[in-house]
VEXMIFI-706463 format. One line per field, with one value per atom (N, C-alpha, C): residue number from 1; residue in one letter; y, z, x. Coordinates in Angstrom, 1 decimal. Last residue first. Example, Ala and Ser with C-alpha at 12.3 -4.5 7.8 and 13.67 -1.06 7.14 Angstrom:
<nodes>
i <- 2  2  2  1  1  1
aa <- S  S  S  A  A  A
yy <- -2.2  -1.1  0.0  -5.7  -4.5  -3.3
zz <- 7.1  7.1  7.9  7.8  7.8  7.8
xx <- 12.8  13.7  12.9  13.2  12.3  13.2
</nodes>
This chain:
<nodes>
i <- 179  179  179  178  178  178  177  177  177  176  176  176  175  175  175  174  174  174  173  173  173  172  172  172  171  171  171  170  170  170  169  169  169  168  168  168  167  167  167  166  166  166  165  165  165  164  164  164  163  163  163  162  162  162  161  161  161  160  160  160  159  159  159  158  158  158  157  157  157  156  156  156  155  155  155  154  154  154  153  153  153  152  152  152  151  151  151  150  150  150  149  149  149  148  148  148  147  147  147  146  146  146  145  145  145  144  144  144  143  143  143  142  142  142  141  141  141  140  140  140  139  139  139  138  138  138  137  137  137  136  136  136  135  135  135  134  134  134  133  133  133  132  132  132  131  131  131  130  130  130  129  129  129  128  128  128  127  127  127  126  126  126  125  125  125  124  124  124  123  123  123  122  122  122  121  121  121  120  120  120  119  119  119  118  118  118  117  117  117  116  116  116  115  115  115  114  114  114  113  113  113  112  112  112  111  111  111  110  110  110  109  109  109  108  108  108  107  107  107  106  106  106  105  105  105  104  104  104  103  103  103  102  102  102  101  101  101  100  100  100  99  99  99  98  98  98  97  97  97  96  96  96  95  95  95  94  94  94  93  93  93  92  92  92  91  91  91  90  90  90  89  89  89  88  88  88  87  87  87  86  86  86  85  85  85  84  84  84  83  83  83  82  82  82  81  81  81  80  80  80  79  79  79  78  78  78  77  77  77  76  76  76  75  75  75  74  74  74  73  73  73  72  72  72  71  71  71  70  70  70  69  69  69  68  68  68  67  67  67  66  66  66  65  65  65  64  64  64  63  63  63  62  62  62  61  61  61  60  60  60  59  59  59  58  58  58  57  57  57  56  56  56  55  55  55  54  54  54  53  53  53  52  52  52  51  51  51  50  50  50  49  49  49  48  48  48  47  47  47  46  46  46  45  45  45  44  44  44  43  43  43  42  42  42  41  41  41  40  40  40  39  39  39  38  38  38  37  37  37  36  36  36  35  35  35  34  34  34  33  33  33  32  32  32  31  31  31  30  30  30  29  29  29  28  28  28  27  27  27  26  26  26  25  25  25  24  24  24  23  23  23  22  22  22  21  21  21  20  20  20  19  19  19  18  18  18  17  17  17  16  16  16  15  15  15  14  14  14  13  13  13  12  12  12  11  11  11  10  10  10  9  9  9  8  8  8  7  7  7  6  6  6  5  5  5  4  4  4  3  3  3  2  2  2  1  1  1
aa <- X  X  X  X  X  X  X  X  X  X  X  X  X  X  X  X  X  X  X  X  X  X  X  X  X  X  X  X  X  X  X  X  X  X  X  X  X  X  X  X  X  X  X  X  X  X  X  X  X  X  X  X  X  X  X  X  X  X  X  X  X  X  X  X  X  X  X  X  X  X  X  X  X  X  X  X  X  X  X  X  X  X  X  X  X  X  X  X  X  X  X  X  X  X  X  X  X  X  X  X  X  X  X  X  X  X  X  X  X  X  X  X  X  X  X  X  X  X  X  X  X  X  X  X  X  X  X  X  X  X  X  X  X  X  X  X  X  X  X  X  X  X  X  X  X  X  X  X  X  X  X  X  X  X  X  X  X  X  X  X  X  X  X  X  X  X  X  X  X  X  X  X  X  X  X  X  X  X  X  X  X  X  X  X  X  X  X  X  X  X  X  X  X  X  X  X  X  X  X  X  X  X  X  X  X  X  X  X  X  X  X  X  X  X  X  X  X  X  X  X  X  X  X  X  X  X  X  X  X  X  X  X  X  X  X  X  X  X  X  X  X  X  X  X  X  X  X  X  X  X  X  X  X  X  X  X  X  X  X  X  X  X  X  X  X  X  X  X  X  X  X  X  X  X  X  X  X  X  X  X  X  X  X  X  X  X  X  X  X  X  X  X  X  X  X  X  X  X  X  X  X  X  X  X  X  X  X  X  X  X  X  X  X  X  X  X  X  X  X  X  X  X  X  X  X  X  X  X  X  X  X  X  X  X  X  X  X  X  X  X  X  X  X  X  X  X  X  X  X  X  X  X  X  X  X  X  X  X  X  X  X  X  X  X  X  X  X  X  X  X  X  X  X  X  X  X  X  X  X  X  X  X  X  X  X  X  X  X  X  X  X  X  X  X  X  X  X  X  X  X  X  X  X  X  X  X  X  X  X  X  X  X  X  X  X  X  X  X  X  X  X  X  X  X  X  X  X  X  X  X  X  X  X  X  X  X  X  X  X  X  X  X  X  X  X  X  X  X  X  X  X  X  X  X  X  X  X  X  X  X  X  X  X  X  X  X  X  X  X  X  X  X  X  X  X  X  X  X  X  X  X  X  X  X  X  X  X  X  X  X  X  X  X  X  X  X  X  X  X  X  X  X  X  X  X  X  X  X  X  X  X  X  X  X  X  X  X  X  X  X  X  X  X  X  X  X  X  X  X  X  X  X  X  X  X  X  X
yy <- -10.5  -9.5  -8.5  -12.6  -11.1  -10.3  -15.1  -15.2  -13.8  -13.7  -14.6  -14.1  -13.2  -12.1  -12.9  -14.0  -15.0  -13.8  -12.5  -13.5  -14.6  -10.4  -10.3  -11.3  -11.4  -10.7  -11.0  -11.4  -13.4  -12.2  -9.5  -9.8  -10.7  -10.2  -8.6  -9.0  -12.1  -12.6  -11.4  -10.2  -12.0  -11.5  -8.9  -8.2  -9.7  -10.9  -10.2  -9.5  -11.7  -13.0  -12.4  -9.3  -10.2  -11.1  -9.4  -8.3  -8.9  -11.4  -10.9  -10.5  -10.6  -11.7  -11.6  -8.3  -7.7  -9.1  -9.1  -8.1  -8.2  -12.5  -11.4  -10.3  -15.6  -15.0  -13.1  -16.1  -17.2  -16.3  -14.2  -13.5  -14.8  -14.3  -14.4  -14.6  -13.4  -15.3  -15.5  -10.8  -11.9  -13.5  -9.9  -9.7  -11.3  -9.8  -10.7  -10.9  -8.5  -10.3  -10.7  -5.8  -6.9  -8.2  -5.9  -5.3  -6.1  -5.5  -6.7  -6.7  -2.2  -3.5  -5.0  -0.7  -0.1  -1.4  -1.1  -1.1  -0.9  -0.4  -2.1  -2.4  1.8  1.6  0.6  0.7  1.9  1.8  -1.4  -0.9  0.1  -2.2  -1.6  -1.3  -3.4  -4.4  -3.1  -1.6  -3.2  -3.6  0.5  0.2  -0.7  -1.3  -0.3  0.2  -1.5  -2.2  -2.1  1.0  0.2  -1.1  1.4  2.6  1.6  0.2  -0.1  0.7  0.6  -0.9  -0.4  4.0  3.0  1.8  4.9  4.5  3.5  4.9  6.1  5.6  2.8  4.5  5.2  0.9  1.2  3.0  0.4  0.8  1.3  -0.1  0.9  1.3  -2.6  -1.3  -0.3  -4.3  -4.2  -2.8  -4.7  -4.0  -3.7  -6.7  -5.5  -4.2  -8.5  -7.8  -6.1  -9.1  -9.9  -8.5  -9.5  -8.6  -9.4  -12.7  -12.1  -10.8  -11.8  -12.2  -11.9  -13.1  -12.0  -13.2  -13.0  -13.0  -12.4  -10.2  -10.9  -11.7  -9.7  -9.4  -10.1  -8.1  -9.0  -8.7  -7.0  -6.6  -8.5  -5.3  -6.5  -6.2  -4.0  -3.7  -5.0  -2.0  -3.1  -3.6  0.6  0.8  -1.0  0.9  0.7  0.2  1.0  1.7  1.9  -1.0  -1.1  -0.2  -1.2  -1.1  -0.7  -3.1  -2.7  -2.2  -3.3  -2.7  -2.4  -5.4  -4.3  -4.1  -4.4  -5.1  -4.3  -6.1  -5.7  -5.9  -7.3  -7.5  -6.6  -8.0  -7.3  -7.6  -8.2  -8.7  -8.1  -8.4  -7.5  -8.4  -9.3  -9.9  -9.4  -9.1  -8.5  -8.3  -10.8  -11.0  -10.5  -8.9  -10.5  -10.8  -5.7  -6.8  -8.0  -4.9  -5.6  -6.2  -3.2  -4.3  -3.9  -2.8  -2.4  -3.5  -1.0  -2.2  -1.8  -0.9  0.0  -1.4  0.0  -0.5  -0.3  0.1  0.9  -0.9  0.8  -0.4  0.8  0.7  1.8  0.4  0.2  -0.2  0.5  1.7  0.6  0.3  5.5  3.9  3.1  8.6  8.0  6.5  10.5  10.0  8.8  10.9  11.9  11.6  8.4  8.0  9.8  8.0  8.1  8.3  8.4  9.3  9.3  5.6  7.0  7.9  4.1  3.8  5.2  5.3  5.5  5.0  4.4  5.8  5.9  1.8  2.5  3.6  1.9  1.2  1.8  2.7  3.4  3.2  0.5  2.2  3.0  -1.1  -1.5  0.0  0.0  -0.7  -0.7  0.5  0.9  1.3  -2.3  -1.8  -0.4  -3.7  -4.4  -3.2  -1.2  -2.2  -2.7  1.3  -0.2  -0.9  2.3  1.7  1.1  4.5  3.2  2.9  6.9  6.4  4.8  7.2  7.1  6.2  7.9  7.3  7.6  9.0  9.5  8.9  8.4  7.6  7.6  10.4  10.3  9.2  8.9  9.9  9.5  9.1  9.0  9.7  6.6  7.7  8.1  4.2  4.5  5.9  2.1  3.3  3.5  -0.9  0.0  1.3  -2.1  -0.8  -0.1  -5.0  -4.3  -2.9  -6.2  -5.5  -4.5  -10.0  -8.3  -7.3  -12.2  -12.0  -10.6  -12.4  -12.8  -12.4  -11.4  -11.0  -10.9  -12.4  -12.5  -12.5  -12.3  -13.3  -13.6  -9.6  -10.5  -11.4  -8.9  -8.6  -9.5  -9.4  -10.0  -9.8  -8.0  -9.3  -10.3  -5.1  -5.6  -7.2  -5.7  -5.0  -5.8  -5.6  -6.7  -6.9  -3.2  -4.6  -5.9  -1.2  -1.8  -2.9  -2.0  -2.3  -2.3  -1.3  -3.1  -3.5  1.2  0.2  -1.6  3.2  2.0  1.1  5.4  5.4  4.3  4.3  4.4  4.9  3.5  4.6  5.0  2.8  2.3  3.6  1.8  3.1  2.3  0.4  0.7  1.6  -0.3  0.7  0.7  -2.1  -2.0  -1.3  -3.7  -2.7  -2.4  -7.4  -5.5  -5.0  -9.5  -9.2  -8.0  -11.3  -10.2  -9.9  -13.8  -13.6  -12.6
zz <- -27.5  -28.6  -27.9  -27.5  -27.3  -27.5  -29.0  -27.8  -27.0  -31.5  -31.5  -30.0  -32.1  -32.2  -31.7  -31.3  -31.0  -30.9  -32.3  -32.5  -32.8  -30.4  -31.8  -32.5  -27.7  -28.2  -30.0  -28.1  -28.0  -28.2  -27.8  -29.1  -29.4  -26.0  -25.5  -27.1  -26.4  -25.7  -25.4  -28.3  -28.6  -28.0  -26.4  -27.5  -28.0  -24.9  -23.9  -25.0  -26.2  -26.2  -25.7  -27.0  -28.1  -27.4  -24.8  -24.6  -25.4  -24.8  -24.0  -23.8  -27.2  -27.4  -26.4  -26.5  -27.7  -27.7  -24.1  -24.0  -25.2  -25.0  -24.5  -24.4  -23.3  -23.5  -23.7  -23.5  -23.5  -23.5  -22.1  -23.8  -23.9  -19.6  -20.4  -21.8  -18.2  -18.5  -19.1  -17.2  -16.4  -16.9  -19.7  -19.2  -18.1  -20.3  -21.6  -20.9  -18.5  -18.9  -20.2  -18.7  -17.6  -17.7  -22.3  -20.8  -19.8  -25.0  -24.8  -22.7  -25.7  -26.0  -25.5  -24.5  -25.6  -26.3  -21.7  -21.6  -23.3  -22.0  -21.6  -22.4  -22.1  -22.9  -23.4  -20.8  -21.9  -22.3  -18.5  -19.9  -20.0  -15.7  -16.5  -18.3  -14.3  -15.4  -16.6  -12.3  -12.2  -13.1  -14.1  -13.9  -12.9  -16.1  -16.8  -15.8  -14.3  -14.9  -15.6  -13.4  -12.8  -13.1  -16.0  -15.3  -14.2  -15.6  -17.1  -16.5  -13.5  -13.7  -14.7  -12.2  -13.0  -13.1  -8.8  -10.2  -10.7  -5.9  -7.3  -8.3  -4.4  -4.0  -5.0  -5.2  -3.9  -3.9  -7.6  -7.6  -6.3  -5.7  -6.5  -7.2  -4.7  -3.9  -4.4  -6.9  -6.1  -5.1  -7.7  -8.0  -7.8  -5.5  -6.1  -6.8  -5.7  -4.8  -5.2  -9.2  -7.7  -7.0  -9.0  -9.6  -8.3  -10.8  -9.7  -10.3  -13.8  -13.1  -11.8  -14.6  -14.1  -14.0  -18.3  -17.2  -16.3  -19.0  -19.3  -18.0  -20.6  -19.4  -19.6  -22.3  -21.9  -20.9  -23.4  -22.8  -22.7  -25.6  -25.3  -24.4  -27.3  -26.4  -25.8  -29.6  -29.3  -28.2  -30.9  -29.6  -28.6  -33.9  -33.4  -31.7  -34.0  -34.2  -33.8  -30.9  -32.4  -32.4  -28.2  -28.7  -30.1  -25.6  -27.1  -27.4  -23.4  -23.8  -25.2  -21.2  -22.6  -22.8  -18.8  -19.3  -20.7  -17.1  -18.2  -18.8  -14.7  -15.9  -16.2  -12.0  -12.9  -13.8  -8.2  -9.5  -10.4  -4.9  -6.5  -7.6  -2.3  -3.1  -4.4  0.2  0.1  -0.7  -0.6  0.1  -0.1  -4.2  -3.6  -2.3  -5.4  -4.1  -4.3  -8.5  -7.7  -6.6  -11.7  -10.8  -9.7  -15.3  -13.7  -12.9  -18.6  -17.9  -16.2  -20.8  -19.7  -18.9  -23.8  -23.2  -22.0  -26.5  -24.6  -24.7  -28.9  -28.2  -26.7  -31.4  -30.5  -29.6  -34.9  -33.3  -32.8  -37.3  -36.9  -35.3  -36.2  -37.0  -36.5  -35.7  -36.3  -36.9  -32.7  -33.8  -34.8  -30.3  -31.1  -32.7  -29.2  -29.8  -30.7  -27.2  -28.7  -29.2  -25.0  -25.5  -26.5  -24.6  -24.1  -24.9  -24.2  -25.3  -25.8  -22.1  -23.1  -24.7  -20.5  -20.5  -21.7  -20.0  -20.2  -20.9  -19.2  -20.4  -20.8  -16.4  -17.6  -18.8  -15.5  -15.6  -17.1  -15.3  -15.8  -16.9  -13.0  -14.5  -15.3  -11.2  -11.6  -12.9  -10.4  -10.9  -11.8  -9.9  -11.0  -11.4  -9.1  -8.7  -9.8  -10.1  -8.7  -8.0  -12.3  -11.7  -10.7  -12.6  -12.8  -11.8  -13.0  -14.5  -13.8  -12.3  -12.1  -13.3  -15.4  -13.9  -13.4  -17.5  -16.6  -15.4  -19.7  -19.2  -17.9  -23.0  -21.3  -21.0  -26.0  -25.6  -23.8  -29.1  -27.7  -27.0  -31.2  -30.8  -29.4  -33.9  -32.2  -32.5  -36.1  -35.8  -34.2  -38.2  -37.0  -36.8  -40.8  -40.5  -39.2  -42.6  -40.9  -41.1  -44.6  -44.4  -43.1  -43.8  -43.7  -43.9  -42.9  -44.2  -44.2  -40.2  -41.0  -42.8  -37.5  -38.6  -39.9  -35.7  -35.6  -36.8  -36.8  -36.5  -36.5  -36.7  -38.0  -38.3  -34.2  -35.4  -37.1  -33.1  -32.9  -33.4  -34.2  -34.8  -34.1  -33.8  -35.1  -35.0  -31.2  -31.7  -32.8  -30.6  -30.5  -31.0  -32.2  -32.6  -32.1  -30.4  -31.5  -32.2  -27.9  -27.9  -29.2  -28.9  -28.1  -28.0  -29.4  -30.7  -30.2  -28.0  -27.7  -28.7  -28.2  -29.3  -29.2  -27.7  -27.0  -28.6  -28.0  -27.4  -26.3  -31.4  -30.3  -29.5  -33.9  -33.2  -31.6  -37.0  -35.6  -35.0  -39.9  -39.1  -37.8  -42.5  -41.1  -40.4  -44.7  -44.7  -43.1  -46.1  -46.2  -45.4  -44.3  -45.5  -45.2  -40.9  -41.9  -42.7  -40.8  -40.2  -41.1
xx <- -46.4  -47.1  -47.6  -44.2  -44.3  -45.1  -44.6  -44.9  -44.4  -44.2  -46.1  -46.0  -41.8  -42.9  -44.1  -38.8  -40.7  -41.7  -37.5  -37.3  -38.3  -37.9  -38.2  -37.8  -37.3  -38.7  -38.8  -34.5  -35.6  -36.8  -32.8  -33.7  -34.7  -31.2  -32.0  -33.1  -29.6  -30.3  -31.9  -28.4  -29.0  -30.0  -26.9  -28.0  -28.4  -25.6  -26.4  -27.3  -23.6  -24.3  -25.4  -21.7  -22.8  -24.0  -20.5  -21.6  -22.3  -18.9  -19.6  -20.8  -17.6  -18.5  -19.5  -16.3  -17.1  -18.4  -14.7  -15.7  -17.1  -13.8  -13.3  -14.7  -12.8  -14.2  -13.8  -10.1  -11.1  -12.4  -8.1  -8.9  -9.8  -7.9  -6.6  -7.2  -10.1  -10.2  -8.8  -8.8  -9.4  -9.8  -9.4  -8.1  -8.0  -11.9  -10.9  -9.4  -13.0  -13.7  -12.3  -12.4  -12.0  -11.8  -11.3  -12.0  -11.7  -10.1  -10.9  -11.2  -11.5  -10.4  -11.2  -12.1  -12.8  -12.0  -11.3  -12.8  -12.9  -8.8  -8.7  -10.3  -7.1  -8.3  -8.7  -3.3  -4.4  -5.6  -2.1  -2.5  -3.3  -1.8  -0.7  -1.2  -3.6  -2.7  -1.8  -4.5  -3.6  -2.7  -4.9  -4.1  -3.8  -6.8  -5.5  -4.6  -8.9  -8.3  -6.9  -9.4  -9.0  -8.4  -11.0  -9.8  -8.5  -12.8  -11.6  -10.9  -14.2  -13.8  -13.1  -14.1  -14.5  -13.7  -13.2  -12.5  -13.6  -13.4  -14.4  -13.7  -12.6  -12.6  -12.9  -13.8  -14.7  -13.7  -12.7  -13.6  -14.6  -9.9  -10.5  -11.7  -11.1  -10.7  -10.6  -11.2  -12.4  -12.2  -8.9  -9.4  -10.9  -8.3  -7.1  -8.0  -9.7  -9.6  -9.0  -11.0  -10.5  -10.3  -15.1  -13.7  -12.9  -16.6  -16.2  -15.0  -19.3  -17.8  -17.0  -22.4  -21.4  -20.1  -23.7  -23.6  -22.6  -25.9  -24.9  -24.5  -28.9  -28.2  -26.7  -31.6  -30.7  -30.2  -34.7  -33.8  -33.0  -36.9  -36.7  -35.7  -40.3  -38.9  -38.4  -41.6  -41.3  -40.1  -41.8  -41.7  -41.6  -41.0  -42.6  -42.7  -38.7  -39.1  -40.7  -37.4  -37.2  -38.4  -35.1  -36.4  -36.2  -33.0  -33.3  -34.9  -30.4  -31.9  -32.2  -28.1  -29.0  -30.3  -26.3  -27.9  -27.7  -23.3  -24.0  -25.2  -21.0  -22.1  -22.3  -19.3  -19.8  -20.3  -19.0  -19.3  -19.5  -17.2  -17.8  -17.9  -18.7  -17.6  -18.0  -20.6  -19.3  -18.3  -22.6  -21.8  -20.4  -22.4  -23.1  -22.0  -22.5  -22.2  -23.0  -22.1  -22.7  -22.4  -21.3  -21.3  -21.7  -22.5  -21.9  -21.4  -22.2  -21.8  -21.3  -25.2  -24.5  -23.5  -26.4  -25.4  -24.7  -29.1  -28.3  -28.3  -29.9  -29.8  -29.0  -32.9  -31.9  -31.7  -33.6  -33.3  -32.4  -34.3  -35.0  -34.9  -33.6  -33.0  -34.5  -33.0  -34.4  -33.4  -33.0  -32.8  -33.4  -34.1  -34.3  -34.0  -33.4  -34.7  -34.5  -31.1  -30.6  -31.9  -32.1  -31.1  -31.1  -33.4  -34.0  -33.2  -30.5  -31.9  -33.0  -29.8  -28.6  -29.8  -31.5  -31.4  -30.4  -31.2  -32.4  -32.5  -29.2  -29.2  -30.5  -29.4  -28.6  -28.7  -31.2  -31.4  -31.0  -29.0  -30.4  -30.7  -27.4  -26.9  -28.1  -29.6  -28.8  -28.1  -30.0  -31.0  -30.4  -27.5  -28.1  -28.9  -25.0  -26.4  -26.8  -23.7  -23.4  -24.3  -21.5  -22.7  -22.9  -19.8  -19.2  -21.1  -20.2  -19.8  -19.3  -24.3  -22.9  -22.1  -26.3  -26.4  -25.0  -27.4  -28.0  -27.4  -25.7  -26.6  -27.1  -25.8  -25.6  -26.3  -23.9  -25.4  -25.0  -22.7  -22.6  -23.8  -23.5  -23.9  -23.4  -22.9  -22.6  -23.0  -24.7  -23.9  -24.2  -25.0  -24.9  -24.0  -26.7  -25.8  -25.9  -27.5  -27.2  -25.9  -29.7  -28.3  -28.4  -31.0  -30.9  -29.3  -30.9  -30.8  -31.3  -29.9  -29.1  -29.6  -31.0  -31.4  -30.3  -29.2  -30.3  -30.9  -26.5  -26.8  -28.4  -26.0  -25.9  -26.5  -26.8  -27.6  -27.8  -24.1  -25.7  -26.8  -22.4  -22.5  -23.3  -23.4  -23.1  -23.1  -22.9  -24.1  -24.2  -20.1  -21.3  -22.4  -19.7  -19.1  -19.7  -20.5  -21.2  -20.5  -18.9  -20.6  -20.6  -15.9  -16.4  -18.1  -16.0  -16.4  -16.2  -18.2  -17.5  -17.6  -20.1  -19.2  -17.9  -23.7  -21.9  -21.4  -25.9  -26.1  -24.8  -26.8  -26.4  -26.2  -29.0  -28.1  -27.7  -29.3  -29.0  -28.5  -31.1  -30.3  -30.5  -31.3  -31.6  -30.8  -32.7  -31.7  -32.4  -34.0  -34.4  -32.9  -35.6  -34.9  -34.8  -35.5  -35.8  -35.2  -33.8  -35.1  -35.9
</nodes>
């Protein structure tokens, strides 16, 4: 799309977000050199989210956080979940804005959680905490996370999240029908 050198900031030091980052970028803006970098920055909200708006927020805010710093695109990353009839779901919004304040957003889709760890998150455990220990592993969330554990790696985290900065970029994609 665009030629030229391109700096990102992302608003995690989760090498599962900038890895998406990174290869939704590739994609978008294929004839560009893409250099993303993670930042850790607060996301103002709870560490496990629990609303769409919420989740939203954060992403917001993890966008918000990084701006002291100076790239082409800030991206926030926040991943929550959601009652639908009693039954937990999770996803992820992103949020992108580019240096001249242009702003686009995505979403990913969701996934039922099963029960097991539906309860731990109801008693204060983050979803990767939770994860790790149902399933008995280490830093599931910075790996392939709920979504890779749960399909048995058919979709894992990093694509996940990829398909949600895509989809956070259709703005700059269709500059005409964003203006």
């Amino acid at each position: 799309m665009d030629s030229g050198k391109l700096k990102v900031l992302v608003g995690s030091k989760n090498p599962t977000k900038i890895n998406a980052t990174k290869g939704a970028f590739k994609k978008v803006f294929s004839d560009s050199v893409i250099d993303v970098y993670g930042i850790s920055v607060a996301s103002g909200v709870s560490d496990q989210p629990m609303s769409c708006n919420e989740t939203k927020l954060g992403a917001k805010n993890r966008l918000k956080n990084l701006k002291p710093s100076v790239a082409d695109f800030y991206i926030g990353i926040e991943g929550g979940c959601e009652y639908i009839n009693k039954e937990l779901f999770a996803f992820a919004w992103v949020v992108v804005e580019d240096s001249f304040g242009k702003k686009g957003k995505g979403k990913t889709s969701m996934f039922q959680i099963p029960q097991k760890i539906q309860k731990l998150i109801e008693s204060g455990v983050e979803l990767g905490e939770a994860d790790d220990v149902v399933f008995e592993r280490k830093n599931s969330k910075k790996k392939n996370g709920a979504i890779g554990i749960l399909t048995n790696n058919i979709i894992d985290r990093t694509k996940y999240y990829e398909e949600a900065v895509v989809l956070s970029l259709i703005p700059f994609l269709n500059k005409s029908l964003f203006s």
